[in-house]
VMD Tcl script that draws the C-alpha trace (Angstrom):
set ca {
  {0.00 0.00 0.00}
  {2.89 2.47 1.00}
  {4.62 1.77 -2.67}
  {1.59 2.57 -4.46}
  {0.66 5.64 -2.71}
  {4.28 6.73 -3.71}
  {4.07 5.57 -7.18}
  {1.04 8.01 -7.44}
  {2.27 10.80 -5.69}
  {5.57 10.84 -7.29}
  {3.52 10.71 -11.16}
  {2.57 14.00 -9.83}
  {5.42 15.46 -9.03}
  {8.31 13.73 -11.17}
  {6.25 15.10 -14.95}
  {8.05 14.57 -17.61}
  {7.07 14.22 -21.25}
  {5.60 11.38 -22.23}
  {7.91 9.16 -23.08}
  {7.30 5.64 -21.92}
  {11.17 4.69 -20.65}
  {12.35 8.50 -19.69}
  {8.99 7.91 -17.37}
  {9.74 4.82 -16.26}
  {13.62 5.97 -15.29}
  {12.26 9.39 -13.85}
  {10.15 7.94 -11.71}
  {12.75 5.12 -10.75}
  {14.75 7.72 -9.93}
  {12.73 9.70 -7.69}
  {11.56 6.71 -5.69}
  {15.08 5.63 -5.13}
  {15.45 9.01 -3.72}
  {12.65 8.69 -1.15}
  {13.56 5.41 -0.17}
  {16.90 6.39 0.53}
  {14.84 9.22 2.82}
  {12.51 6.85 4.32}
  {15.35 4.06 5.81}
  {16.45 7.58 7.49}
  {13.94 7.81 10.29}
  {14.91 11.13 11.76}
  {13.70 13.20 8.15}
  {10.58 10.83 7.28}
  {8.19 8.71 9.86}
  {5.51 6.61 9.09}
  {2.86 9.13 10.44}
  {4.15 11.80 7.66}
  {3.67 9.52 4.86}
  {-0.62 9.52 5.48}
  {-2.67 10.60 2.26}
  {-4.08 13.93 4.36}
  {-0.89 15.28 4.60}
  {2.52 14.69 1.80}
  {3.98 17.56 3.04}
  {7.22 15.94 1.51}
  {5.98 14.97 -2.34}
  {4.12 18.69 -2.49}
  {4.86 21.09 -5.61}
  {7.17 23.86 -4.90}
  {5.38 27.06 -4.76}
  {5.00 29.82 -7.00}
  {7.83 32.69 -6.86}
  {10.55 29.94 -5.93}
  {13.56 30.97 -8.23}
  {12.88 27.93 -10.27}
  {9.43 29.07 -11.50}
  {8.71 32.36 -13.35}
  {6.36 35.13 -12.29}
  {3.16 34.69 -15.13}
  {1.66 37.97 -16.17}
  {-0.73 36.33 -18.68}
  {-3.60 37.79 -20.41}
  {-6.88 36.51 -19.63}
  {-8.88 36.70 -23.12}
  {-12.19 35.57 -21.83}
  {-13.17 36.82 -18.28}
  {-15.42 33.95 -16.18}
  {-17.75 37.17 -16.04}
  {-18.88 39.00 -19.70}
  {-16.41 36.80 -21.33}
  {-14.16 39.73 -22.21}
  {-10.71 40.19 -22.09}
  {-8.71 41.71 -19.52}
  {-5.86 43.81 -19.35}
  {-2.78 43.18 -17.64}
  {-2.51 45.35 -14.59}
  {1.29 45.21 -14.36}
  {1.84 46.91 -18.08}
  {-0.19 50.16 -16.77}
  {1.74 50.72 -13.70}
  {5.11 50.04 -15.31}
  {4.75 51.78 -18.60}
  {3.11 54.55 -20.26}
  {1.47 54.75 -23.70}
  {1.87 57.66 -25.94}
  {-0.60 58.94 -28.53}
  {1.41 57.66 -31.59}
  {1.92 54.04 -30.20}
  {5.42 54.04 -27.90}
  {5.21 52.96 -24.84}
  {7.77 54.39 -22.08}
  {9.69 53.26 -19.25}
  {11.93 54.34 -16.57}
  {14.98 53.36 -16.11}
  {15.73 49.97 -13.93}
  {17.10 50.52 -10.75}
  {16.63 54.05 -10.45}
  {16.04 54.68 -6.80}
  {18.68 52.07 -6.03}
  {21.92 52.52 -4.42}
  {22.35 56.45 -5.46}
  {25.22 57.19 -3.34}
  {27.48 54.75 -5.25}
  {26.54 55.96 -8.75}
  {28.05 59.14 -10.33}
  {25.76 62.64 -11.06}
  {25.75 61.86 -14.91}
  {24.66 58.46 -14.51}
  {21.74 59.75 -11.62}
  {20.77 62.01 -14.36}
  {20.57 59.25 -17.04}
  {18.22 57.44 -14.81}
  {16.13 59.96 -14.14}
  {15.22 60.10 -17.71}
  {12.62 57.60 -19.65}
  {13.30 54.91 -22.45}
  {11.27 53.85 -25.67}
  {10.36 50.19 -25.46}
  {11.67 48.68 -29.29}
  {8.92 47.30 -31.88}
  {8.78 43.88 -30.20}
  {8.05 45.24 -27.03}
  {5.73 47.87 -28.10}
  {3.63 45.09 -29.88}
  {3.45 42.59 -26.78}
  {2.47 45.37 -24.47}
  {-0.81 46.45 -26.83}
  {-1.79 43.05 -27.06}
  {-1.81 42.77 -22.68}
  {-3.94 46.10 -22.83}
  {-7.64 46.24 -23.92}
  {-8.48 48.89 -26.36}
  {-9.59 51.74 -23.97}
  {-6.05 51.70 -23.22}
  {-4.61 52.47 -26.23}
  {-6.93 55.16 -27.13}
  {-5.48 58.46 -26.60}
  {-6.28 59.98 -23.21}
  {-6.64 63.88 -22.56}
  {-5.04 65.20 -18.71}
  {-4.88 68.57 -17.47}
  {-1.30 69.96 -17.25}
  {0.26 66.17 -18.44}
  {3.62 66.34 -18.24}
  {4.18 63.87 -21.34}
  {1.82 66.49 -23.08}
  {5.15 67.46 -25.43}
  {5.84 63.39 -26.53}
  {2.09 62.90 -27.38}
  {3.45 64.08 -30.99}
  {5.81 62.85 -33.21}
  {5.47 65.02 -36.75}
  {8.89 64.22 -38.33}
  {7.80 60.96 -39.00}
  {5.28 60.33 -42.04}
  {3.48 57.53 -40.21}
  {2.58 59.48 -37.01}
  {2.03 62.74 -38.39}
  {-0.98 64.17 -36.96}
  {-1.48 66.73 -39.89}
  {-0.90 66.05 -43.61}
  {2.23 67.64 -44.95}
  {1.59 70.32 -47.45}
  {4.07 70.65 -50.38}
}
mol new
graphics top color blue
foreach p $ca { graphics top sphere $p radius 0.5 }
foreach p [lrange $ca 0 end-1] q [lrange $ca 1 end] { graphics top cylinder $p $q radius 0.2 }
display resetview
C-alpha cells in the first residue's frame, strides 16, 4: 500500500514528457530518492507519509527561483467573457498617442550614493520600449487603453506628438 501511494504521488510530481522509458527511469529515480529518505527515520516517519498530509511529495510554490512570475492575459473573463488587461503593463509603462510605450529606467532609486551625477541624471530620464516590445504590451492592454487619453497639465503632453515621421504625423504635410 505504501509503494503505491508513492508511485502516485511521485507521477505528480516527477512530470516529464511522455515518453514511456524516460517515465519509467524518472520515476525510478525519484523513488530511489525517497527510499533512501525513508530508511532515514529522523527526516521521514511513518505518520508523515498519510494521504491527508505529503507535506514531503508537495509542488514547490509559486515565486521559488525555479518558477517564473506569469503575467498572462486573460482573453475571456469567467464574467462577460471579455478580455482583460494586464494590470502590471499600466503601472510600469506609459502609452503615448502615436503608439510608444515608455519606461523608466531599472534601478533608479537604487543605491544612489554609489553611482556618479551623470549616470543619476541618465536614470532619471525615460526609455522607448523597441517594436517587439511595443507590440506585446498592446496586445496585454484592452483597447480603452490604447486610445489616446486627454489630462490637465500632463507632463508627457510634449511626446504625445511625433510630426517628423510620415506615419505618425498628426497633420498632412503640405508641399
Amino acid at each position: 500500500m505504501l509503494r503505491t501511494l508513492l508511485t502516485s504521488a511521485l507521477r505528480g510530481v516527477c512530470r516529464v514528457p511522455p515518453v514511456a522509458p524516460l517515465v519509467q527511469q524518472t520515476q525510478r529515480a525519484c523513488f530511489g530518492q525517497l527510499m533512501t529518505i525513508q530508511k532515514q527515520p529522523s527526516l521521514l516517519s511513518a505518520h508523515t507519509l498519510a494521504p491527508a498530509s505529503l507535506q514531503l511529495l508537495q509542488l514547490p510554490a509559486l515565486g521559488t527561483p525555479g518558477t517564473p512570475p506569469v503575467r498572462s492575459v486573460t482573453k475571456f473573463s469567467l464574467i462577460k467573457g471579455k478580455r482583460k488587461t494586464v494590470k502590471a503593463v499600466l503601472k510600469r509603462f506609459k502609452r503615448l498617442d502615436w503608439g510608444a510605450w515608455i519606461r523608466t529606467h531599472s534601478g533608479r532609486q537604487k543605491k544612489l550614493f554609489k553611482k556618479s551625477n551623470a549616470l543619476r541624471r541618465r536614470l532619471r530620464q525615460h526609455v522607448f520600449t523597441n517594436a517587439s516590445q511595443s507590440w506585446l504590451l498592446d496586445k496585454m492592454v484592452t483597447d480603452y487603453w490604447r486610445r489616446p487619453k486627454h489630462y490637465i497639465d500632463d507632463p508627457y503632453a510634449p511626446y504625445h506628438k511625433r510630426d517628423e515621421y510620415y506615419a505618425t504625423k498628426s497633420k498632412p504635410f503640405k508641399v
